[in-house]
N, C-alpha and C positions, 0 to 999 in steps of 0.2 A: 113294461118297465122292469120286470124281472130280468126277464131276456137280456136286460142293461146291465144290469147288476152281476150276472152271473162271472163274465169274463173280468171286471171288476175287482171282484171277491177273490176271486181265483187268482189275479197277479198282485191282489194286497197280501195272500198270504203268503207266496214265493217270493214276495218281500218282506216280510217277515221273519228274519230270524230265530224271535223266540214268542210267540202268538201266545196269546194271555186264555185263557178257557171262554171268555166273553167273545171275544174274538171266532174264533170255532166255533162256541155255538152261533154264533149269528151265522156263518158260514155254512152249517151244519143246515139251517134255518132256509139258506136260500138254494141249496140242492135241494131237499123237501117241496121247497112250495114250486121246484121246477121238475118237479117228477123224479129226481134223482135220490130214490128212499135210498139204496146201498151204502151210498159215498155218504149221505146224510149222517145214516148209522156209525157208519167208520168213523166221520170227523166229529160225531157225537161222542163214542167211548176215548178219540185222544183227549178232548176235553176233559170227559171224567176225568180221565186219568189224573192230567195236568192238574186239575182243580181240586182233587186228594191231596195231590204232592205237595198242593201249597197250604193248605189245611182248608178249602172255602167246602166246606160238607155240606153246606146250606146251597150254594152253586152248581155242585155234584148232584145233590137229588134232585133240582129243577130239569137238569141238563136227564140224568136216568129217566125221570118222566116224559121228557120230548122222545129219549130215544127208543122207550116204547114206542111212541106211535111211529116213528121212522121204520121202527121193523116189522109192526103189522101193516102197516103201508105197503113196505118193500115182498112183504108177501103175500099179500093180495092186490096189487099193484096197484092200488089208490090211496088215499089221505082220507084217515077218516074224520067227518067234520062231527 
């Protein structure tokens, strides 16, 4: 069902114009749960970012705490449960 979702995900945000940080991270969420900790990480900090700019600071520390484990994932190449 991932495997479904992936190409999915990936052409809702290339429609997307202006993707909300909730957005990202769920997207963030399903390169993660498909092995893809890098891109996870990546589309984990544009979120941050996004989710500063708009003031959700409360959205921003959820989203920093996924993207730890994205990046000890991405460097030890698993997810840790």
């Amino acid at each position: 069902m991932i495997s479904l979702r992936m190409p999915n995900a990936e052409r809702v945000r290339e429609l997307l114009r202006h993707p909300n940080p909730r957005q990202l991270g769920r997207l963030a969420e399903i390169y993660a749960q498909t092995g893809r900790f890098e891109e996870a990480a990546n589309v984990a900090r544009e979120a941050i970012a996004l989710a500063q700019s708009t003031g959700a600071e409360q959205q921003a520390d959820e989203l920093r705490r996924r993207l730890k484990d994205y990046e000890n994932a991405a460097s030890t190449g698993s997810a840790n449960d």
